[in-house]
N, CA, C and O atoms as a GROMACS GRO file, in nm:
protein
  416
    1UNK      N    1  -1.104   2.332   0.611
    1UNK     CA    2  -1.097   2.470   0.572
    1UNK      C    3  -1.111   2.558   0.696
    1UNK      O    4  -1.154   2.501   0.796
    2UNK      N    5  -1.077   2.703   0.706
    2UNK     CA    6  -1.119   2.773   0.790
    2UNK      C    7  -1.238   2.787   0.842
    2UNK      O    8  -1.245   2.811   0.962
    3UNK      N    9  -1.356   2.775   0.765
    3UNK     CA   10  -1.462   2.808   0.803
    3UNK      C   11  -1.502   2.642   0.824
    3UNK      O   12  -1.446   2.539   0.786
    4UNK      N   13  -1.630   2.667   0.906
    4UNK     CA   14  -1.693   2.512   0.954
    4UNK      C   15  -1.682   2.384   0.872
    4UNK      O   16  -1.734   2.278   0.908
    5UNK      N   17  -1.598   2.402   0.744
    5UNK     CA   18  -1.614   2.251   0.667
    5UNK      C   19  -1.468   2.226   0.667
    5UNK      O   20  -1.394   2.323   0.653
    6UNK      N   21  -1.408   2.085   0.685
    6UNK     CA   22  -1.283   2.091   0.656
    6UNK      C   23  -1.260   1.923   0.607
    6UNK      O   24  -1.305   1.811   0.631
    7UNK      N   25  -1.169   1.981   0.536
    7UNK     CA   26  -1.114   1.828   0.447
    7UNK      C   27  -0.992   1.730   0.510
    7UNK      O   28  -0.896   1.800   0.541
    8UNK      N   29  -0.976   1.621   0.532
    8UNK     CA   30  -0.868   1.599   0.570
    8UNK      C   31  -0.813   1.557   0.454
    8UNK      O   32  -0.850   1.467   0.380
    9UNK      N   33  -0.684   1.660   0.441
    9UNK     CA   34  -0.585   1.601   0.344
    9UNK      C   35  -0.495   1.494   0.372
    9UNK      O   36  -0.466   1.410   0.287
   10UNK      N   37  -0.453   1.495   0.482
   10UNK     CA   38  -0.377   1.370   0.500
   10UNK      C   39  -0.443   1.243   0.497
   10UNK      O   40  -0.378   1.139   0.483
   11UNK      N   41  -0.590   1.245   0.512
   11UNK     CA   42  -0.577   1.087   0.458
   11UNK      C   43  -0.637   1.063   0.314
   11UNK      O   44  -0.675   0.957   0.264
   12UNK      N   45  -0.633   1.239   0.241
   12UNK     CA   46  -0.617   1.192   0.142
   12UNK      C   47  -0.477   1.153   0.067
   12UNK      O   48  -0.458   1.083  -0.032
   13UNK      N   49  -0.402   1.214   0.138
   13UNK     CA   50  -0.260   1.148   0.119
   13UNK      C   51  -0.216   1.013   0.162
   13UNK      O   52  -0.122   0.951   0.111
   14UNK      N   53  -0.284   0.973   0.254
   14UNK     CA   54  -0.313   0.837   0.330
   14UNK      C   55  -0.326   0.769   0.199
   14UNK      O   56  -0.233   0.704   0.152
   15UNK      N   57  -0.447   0.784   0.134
   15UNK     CA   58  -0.484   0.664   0.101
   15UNK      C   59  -0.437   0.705  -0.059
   15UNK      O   60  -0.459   0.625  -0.150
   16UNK      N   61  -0.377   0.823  -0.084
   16UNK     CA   62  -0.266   0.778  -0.226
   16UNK      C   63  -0.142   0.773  -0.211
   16UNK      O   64  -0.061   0.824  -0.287
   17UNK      N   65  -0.109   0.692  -0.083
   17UNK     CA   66   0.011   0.630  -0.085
   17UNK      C   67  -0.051   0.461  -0.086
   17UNK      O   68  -0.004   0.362  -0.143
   18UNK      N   69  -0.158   0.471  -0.009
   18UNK     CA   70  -0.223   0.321  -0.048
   18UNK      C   71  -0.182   0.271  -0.179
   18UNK      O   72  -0.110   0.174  -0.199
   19UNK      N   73  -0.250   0.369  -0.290
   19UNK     CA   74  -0.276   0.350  -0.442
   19UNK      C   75  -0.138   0.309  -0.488
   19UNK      O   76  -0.114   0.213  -0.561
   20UNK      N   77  -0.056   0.391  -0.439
   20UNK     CA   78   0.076   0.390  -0.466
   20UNK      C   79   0.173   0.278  -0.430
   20UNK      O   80   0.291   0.269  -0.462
   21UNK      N   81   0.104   0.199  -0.363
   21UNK     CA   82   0.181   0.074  -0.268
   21UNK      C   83   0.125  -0.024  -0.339
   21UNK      O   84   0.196  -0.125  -0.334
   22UNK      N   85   0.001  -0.040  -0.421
   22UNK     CA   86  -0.094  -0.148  -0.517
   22UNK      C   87  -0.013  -0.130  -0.656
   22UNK      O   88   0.034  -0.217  -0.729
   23UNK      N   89  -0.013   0.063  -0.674
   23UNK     CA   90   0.077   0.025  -0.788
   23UNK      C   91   0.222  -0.016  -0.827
   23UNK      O   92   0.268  -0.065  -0.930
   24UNK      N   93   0.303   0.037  -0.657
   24UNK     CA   94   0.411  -0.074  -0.696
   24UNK      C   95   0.391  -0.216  -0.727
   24UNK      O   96   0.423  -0.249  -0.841
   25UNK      N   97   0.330  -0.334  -0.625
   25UNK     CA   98   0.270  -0.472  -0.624
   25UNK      C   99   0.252  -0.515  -0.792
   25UNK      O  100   0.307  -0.601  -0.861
   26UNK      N  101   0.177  -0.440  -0.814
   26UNK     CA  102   0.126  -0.433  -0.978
   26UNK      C  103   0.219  -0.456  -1.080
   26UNK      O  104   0.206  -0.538  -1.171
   27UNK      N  105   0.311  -0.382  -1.062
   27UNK     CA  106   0.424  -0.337  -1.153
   27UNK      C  107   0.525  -0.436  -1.140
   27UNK      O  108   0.597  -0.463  -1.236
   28UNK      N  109   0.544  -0.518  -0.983
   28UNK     CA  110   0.688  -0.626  -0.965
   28UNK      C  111   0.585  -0.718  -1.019
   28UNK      O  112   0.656  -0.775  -1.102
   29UNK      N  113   0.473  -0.771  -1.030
   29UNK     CA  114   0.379  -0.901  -1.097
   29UNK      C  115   0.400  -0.860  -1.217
   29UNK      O  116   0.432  -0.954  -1.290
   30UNK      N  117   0.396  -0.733  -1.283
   30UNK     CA  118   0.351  -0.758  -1.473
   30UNK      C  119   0.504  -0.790  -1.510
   30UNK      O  120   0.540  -0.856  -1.607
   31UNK      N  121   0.594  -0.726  -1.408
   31UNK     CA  122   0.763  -0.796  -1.412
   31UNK      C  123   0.771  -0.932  -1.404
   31UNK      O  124   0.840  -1.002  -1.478
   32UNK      N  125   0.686  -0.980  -1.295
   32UNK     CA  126   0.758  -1.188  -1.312
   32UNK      C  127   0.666  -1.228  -1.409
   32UNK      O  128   0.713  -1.286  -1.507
   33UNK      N  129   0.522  -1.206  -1.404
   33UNK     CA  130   0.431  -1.287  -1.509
   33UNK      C  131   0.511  -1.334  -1.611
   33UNK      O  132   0.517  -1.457  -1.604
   34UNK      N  133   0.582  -1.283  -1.714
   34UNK     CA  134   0.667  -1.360  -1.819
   34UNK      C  135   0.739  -1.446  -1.826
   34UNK      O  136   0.758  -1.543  -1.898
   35UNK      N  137   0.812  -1.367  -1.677
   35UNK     CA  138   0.899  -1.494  -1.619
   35UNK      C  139   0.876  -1.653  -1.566
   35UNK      O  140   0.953  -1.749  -1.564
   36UNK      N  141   0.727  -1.634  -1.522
   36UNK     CA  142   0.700  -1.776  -1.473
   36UNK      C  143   0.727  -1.920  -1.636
   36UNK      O  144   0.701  -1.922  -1.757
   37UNK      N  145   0.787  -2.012  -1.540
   37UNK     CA  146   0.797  -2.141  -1.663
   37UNK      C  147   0.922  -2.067  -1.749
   37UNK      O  148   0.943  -2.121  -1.858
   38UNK      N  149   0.988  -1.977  -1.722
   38UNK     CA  150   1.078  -1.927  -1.802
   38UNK      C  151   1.222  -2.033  -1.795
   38UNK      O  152   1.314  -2.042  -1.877
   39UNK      N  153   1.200  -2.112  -1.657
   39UNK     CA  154   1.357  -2.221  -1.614
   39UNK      C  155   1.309  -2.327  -1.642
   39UNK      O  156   1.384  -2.418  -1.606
   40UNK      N  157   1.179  -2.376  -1.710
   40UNK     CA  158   1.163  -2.499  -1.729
   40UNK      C  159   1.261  -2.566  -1.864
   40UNK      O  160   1.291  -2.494  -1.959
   41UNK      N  161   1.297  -2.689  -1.855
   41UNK     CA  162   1.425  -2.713  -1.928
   41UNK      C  163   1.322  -2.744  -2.010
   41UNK      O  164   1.231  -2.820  -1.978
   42UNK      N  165   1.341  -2.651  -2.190
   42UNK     CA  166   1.294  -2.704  -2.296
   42UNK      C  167   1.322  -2.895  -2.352
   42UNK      O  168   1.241  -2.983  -2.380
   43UNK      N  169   1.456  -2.893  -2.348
   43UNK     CA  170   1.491  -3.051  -2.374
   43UNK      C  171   1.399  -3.147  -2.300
   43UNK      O  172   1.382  -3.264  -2.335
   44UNK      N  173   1.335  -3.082  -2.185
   44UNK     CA  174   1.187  -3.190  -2.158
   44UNK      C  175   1.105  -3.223  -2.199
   44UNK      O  176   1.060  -3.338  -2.193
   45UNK      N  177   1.046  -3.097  -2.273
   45UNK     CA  178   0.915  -3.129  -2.333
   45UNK      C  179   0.908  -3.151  -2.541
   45UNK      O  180   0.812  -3.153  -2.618
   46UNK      N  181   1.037  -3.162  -2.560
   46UNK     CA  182   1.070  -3.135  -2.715
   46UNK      C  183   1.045  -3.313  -2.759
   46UNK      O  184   1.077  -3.359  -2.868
   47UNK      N  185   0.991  -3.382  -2.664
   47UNK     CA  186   0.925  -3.502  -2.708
   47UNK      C  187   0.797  -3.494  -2.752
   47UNK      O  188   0.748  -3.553  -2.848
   48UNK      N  189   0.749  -3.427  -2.686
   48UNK     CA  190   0.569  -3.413  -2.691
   48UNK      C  191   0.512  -3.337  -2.795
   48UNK      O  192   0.529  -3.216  -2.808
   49UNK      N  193   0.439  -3.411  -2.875
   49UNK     CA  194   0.418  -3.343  -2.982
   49UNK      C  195   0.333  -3.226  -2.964
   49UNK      O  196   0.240  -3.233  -2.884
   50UNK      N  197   0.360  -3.112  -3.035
   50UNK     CA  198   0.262  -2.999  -3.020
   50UNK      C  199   0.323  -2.899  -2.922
   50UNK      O  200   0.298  -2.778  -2.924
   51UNK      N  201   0.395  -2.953  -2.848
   51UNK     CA  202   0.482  -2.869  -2.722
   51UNK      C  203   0.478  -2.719  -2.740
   51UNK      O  204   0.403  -2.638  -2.686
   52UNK      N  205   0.596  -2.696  -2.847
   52UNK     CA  206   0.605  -2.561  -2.928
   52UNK      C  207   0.492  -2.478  -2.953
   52UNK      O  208   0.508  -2.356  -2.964
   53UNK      N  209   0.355  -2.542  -2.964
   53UNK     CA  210   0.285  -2.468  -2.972
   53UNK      C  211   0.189  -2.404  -2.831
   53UNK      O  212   0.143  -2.292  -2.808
   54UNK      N  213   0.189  -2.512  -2.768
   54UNK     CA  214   0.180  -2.456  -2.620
   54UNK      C  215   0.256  -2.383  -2.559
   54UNK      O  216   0.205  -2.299  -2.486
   55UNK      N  217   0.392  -2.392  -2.570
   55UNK     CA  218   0.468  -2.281  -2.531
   55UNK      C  219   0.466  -2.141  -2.589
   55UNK      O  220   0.493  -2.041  -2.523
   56UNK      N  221   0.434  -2.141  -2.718
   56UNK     CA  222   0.391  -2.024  -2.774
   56UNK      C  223   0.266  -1.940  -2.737
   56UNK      O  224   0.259  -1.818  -2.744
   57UNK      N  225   0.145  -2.043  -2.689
   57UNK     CA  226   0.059  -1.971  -2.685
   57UNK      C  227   0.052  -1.916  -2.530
   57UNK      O  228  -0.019  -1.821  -2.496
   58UNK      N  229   0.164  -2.012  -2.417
   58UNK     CA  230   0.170  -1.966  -2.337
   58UNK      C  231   0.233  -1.821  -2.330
   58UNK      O  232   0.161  -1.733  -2.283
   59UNK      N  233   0.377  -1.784  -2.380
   59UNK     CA  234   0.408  -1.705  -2.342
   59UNK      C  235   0.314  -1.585  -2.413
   59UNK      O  236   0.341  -1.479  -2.355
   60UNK      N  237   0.209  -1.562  -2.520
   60UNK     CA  238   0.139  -1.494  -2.589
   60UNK      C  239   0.076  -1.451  -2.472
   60UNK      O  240   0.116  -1.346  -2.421
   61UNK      N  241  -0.031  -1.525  -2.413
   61UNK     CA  242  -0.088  -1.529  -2.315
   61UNK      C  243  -0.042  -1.416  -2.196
   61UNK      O  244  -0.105  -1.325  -2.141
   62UNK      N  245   0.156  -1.489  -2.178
   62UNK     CA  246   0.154  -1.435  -2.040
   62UNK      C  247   0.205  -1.285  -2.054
   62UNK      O  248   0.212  -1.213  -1.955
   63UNK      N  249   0.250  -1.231  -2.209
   63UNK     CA  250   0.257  -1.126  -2.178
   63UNK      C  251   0.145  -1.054  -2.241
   63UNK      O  252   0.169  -0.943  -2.289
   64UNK      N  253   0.030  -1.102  -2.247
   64UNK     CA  254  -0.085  -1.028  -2.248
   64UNK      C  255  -0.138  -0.952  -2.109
   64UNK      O  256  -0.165  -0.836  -2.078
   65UNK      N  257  -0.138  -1.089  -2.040
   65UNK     CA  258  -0.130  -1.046  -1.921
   65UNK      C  259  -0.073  -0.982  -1.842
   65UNK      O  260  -0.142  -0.937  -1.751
   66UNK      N  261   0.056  -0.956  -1.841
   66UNK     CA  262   0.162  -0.863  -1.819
   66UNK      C  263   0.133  -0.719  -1.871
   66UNK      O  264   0.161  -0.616  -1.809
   67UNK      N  265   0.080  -0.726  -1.982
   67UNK     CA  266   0.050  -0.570  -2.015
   67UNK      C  267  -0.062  -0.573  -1.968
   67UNK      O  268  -0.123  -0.474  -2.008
   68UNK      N  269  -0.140  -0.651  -1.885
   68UNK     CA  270  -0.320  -0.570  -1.870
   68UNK      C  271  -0.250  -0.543  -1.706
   68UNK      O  272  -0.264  -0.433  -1.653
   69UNK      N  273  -0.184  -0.643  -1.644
   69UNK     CA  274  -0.169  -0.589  -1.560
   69UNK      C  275  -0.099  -0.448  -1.512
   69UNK      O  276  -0.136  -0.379  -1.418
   70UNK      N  277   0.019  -0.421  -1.605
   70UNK     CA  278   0.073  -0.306  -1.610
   70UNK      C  279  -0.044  -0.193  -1.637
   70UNK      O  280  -0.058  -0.086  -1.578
   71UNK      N  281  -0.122  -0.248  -1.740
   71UNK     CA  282  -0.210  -0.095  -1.745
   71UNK      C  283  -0.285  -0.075  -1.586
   71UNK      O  284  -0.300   0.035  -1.532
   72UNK      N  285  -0.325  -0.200  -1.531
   72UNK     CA  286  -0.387  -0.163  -1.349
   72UNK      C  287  -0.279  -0.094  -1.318
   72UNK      O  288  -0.319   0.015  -1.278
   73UNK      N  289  -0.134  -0.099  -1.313
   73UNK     CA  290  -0.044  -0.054  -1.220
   73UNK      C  291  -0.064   0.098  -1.268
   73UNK      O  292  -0.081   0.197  -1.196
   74UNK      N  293  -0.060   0.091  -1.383
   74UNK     CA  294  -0.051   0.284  -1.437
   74UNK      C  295  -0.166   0.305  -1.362
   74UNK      O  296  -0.131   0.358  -1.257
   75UNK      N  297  -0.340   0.283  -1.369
   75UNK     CA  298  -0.463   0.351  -1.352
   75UNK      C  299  -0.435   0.388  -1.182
   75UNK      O  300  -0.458   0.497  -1.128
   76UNK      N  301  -0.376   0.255  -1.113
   76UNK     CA  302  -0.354   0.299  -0.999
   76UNK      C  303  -0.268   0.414  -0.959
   76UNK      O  304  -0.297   0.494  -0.870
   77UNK      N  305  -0.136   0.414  -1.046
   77UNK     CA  306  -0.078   0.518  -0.999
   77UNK      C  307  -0.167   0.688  -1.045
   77UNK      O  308  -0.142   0.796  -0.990
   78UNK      N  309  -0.246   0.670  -1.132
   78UNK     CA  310  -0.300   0.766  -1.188
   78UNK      C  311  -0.426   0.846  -1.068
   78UNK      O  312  -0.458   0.964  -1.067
   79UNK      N  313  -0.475   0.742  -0.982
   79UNK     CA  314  -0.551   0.734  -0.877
   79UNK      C  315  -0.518   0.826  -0.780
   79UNK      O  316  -0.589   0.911  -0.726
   80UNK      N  317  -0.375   0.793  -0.761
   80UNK     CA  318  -0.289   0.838  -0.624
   80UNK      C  319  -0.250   0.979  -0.682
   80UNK      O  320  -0.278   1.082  -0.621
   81UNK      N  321  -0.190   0.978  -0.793
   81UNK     CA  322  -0.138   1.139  -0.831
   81UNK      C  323  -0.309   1.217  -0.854
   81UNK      O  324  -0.306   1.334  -0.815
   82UNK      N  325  -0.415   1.185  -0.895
   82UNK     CA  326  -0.545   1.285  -0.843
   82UNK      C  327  -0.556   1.317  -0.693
   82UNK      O  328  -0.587   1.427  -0.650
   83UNK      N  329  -0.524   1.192  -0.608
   83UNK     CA  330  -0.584   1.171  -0.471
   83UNK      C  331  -0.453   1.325  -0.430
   83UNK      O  332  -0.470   1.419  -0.353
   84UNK      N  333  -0.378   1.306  -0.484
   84UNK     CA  334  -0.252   1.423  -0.424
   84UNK      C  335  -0.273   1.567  -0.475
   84UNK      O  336  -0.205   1.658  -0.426
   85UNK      N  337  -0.338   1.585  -0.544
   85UNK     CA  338  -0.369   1.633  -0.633
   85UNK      C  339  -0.466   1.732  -0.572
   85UNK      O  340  -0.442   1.850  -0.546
   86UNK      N  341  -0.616   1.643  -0.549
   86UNK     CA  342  -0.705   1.716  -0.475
   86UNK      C  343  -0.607   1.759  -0.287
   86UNK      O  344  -0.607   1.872  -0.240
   87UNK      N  345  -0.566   1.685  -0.244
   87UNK     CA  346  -0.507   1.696  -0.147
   87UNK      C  347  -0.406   1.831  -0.153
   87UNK      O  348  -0.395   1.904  -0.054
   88UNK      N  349  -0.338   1.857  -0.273
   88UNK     CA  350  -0.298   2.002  -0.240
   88UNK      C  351  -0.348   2.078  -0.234
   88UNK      O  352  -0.338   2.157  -0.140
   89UNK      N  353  -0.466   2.102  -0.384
   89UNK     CA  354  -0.552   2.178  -0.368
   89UNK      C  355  -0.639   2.212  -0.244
   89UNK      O  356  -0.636   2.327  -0.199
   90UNK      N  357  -0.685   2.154  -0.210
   90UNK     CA  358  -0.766   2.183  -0.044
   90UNK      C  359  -0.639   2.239   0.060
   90UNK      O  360  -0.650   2.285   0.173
   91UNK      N  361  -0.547   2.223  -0.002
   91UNK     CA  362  -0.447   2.265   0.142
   91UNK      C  363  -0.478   2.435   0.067
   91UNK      O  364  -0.518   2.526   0.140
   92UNK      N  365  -0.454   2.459  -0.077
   92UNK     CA  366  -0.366   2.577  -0.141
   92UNK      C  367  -0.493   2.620  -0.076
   92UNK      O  368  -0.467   2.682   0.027
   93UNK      N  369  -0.626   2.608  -0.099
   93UNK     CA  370  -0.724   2.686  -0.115
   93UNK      C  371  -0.761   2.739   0.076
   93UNK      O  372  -0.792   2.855   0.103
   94UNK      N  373  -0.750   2.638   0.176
   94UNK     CA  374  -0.732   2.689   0.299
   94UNK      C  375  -0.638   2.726   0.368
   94UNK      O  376  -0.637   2.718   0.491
   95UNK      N  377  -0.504   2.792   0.265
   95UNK     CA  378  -0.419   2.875   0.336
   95UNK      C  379  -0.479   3.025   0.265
   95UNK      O  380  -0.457   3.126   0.331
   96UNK      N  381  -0.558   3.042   0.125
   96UNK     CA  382  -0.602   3.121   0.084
   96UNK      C  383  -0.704   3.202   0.220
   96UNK      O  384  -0.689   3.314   0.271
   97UNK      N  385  -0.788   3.113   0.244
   97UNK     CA  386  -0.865   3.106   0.320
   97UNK      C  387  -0.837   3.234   0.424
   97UNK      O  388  -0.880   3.349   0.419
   98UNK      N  389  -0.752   3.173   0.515
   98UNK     CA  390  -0.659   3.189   0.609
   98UNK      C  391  -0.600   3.306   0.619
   98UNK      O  392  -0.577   3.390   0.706
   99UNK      N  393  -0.576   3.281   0.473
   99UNK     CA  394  -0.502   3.458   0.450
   99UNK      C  395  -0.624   3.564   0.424
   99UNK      O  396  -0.586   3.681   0.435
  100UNK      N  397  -0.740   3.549   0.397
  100UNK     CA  398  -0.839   3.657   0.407
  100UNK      C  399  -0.911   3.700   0.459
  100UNK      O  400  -0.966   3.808   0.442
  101UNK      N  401  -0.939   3.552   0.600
  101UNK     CA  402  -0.959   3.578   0.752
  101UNK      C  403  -0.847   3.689   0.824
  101UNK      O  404  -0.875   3.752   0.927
  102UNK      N  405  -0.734   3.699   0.760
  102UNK     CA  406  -0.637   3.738   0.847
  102UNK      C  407  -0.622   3.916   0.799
  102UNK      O  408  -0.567   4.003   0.867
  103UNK      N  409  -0.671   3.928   0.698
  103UNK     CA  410  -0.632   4.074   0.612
  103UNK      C  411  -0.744   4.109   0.697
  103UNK      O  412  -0.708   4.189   0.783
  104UNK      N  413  -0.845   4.085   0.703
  104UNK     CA  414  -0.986   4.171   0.734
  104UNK      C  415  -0.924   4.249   0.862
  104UNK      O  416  -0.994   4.329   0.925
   0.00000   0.00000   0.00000
């Protein structure tokens, strides 16, 4: 700010592009999670009794997981748009500043 306290916005912009780089990561994983075991050739395992049901509870499973992870990817992105957030604000409020140092 103008007067003796000042914020750095840029690394609060720094570090919600961080957030923003976790919540991409986030978002390409809750994308493959489903996918994993998705090329395994069924005609392999259609001997083994019970198979079907392991495969069911797998994929239950993996897109459970897929959505918990997606909800991290949202909270993160939710992180970064506050972190930007406060980061304008401190800019808006020390050009205010600025401007009433300057009228006097």
């Amino acid at each position: 700010m103008a007067d003796e306290f000042t914020v750095e916005t840029g690394a609060l912009r720094t570090d919600a592009s961080t957030w923003l780089g976790w919540h991409d990561t986030l978002t390409d994983i809750s994308k493959a999670v489903p996918t994993v075991g998705s090329d395994l050739d069924p005609l392999a395992f259609s001997v083994l009794p019970g198979a079907d049901r392991v495969l069911a509870a797998y994929m239950t499973t993996s897109m459970a997981l897929a959505a918990e992870v997606a909800t991290g990817a949202d909270q993160f992105e939710s992180i970064a748009t506050t972190l930007t957030a406060v980061a304008d604000l401190y800019d808006e409020v020390e050009d205010e500043i600025a401007q009433s140092f300057r009228s006097r």
